[in-house]
Structures are given as C-alpha cells and as structure tokens.
N, C-alpha and C positions, 0 to 999 in steps of 0.2 A: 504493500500500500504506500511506504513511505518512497519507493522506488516511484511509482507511478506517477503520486504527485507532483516529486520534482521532474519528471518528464512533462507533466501537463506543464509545471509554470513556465519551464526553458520552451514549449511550444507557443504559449500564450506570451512570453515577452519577446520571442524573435517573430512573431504573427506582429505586434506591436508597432514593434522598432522597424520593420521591415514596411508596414501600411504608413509610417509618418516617413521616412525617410520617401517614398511613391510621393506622398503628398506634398513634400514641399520640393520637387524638382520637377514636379507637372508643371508647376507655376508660370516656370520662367519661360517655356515655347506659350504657353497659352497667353499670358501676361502681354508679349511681345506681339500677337498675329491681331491684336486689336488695335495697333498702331496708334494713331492718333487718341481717340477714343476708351485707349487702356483702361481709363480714370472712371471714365461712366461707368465702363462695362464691370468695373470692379467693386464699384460703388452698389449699381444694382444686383448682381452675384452675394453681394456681403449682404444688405439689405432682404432678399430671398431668402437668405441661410440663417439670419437674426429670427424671423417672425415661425420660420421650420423650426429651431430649433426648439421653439415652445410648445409647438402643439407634437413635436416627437415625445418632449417630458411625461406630458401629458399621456399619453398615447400608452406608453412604457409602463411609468409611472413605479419603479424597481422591482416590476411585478417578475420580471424574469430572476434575479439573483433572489429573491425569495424564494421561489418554485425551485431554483436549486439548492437551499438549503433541505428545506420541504422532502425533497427525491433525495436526497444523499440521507436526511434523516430519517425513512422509512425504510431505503437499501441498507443502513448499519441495522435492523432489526429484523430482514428479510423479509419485511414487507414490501417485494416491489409489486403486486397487483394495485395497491395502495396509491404507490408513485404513479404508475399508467393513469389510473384514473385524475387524478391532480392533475398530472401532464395534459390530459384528452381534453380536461375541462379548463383548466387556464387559455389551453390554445382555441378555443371556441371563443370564451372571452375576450380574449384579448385580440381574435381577427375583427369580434364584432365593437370590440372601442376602436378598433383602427378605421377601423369603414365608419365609424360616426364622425369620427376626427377628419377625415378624409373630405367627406361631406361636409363636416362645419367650413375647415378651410377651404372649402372650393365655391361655397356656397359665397361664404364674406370676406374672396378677394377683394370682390369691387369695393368695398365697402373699408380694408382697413388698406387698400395700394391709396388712399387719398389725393384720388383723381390725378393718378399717373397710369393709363391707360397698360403702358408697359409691364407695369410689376402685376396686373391681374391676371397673364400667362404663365410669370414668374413662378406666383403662388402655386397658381392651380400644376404647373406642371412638378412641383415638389409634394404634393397635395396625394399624387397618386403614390409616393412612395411610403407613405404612413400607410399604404393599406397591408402593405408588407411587411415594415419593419419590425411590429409588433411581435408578428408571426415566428419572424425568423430568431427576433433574439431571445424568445423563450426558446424556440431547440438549443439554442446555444446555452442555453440555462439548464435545459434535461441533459444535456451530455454532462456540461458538468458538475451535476447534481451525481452523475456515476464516476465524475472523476478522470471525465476524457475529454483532457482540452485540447487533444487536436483538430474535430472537429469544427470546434469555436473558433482556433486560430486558421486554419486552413478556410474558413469560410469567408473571413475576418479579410484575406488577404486574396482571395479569387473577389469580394465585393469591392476593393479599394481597387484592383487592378483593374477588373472590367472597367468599370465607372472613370476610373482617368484615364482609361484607351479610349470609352465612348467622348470624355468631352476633349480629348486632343482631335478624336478622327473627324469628331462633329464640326468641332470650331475650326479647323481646319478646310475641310470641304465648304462650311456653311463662307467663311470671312474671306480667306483666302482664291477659292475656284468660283464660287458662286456669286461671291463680292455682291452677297445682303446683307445688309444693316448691322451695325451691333448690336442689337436686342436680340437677334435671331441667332447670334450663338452663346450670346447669356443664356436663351433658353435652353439650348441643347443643351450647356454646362451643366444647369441646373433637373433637367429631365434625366442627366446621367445616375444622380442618387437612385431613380427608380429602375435603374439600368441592374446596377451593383447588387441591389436589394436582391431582385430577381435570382442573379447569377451566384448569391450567396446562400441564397433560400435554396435552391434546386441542389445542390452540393448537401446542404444539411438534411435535405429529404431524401436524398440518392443513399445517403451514410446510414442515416434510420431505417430504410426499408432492407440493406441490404445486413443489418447487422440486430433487426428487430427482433430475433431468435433470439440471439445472442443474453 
C-alpha cells in the first residue's frame, strides 16, 4: 500500500508539472499570431476564464475529493458494493448540477458580457465544458478513492495537451490562413476547454470499463 501511494503521488506530480510546464509555453506562439490585437485578445480570453472559473466552483463544488475519501473509506472495510453505489450516485448528480450550470451560464451571457456582444460567444462556448467537467473529475476522485493516481494524472495530461493543440491548431488556421477577426480565435481558444474535457473524460471511461472487474 505504502508502495502504491508513492507511485500515485510521483504520477500525480509529474501529470502536474508536466500540464503547467504545456501551459505556459503555448502562450508564447498563440500570444504572438494575434499580432497587433494581442492585448484585446488577451484581455477577453482572461475575462472568459474569470467568470468560468466561478461557475466551475460551483459546478464541482469538492464534491469529487470527498467521494474519494468516501471510496477509499469503505474499500479499507471491504465495503466496495458500498463505494459503487456512492460512485453511481454522485456521478448522476453531479452530471445533473453541471447541465444546470451549463444552462444558467448560457442562459445569462447576455446579461453578465455587459453589452459587449463578443464575450456572449465567449461564455457560452466555455458554458459547454461545465457539462463535462463535473463528470470527469469525480472519476478522477473514484480512482483515487482506490489509490490509482494514474488514471487522474494521465487524464490530467491527454486534457491539457488536446486543449493546447486544439487552441494552437484553431488560432492558427482561424488568424493566420483565414485572417478572421480576433474574436474568432479567442473563441476557438476558449471552446478548447471543452475540447480537453472531452478527451480526458473518454480516457477515464476507457480505464473504468476496461479495469471494472478489477
């Protein structure tokens, strides 16, 4: 057991180090293809990811590292029929607070972008990724409720790589070949969150079904 863990943590701090280190060298090709415009485009990207990251809180809300305390403490008693059920039933609720959240912010872009027509595509295209995220990061909370932080970190780090190929390949084509607007690959930027989500959900679903016996 005490093996184990220190293999989850050494997976979960090089999953870490490995998703910031991605994150701050995207910066500098995407920073630059906005040319003149850098400043807006970064302005409304940061603005986007300010008003996301509340209603992600929300969304979450530590229900996953709960739910892994919760499984880790009915697996020390061999109660894991116990844990399944918790598992089955947080993840129902918590798809269904994400899809309300999803809804609210999609609902009252217009209403909190304060008549900058721009930022209510913004919203709403970060809007679809709360319907995911919820999801995915309680699996990452059931694995490590058993003490397998690989899956978490491997999910961790296919979600941050898709997501910064998607907004290089987008802004890229969108700014550079297409030469539309800055707005339009602010939005790709920000539609990548739901990109990542995706590709890190499907990885942690793929691990559960094929290790569900187990």
């Amino acid at each position: 057991m005490k093996e184990k863990m220190l293999r989850g943590s050494a997976w979960m701090t090089a999953g870490s180090i490995i998703s910031r280190i991605l994150g701050a060298l995207y910066i500098i090709p995407w920073y630059s293809w906005f040319g003149s415009d850098k400043l807006q485009a970064n302005a409304l990207y940061t603005k986007g990811y300010t008003v996301y990251s509340i209603f992600l809180m929300i969304a979450i809300s530590g229900i996953p590292s709960a739910v892994a305390k919760q499984v880790a403490h009915y697996n020390s008693k061999n109660e894991y029929g116990v844990s399944k059920r918790l598992f089955k039933t947080s993840l129902v609720a918590l798809f269904i607070l994400g899809a309300v959240c999803t809804l609210v912010f999609w609902l009252i872009a217009p209403w909190i972008s304060q008549g900058d027509p721009r930022m209510v595509s913004i919203y709403r295209s970060l809007a679809l990724a709360l319907l995911i995220i919820p999801s995915m990061s309680l699996l990452r909370g059931y694995f490590q409720g058993f003490q397998d932080m690989a899956p978490s970190a491997l999910s961790q780090l296919i979600e941050q790589f898709l997501r910064i190929i998607y907004i290089l390949l987008a802004t890229y084509i969108t700014i550079k070949v297409m030469g539309l607007p800055f707005e339009a690959g602010v939005w790709q930027s920000t539609f990548a969150a739901f990109i990542g989500a995706v590709g890190g959900t499907l990885l942690l679903v793929g691990y559960y079904l094929k290790h569900k016996k187990d």
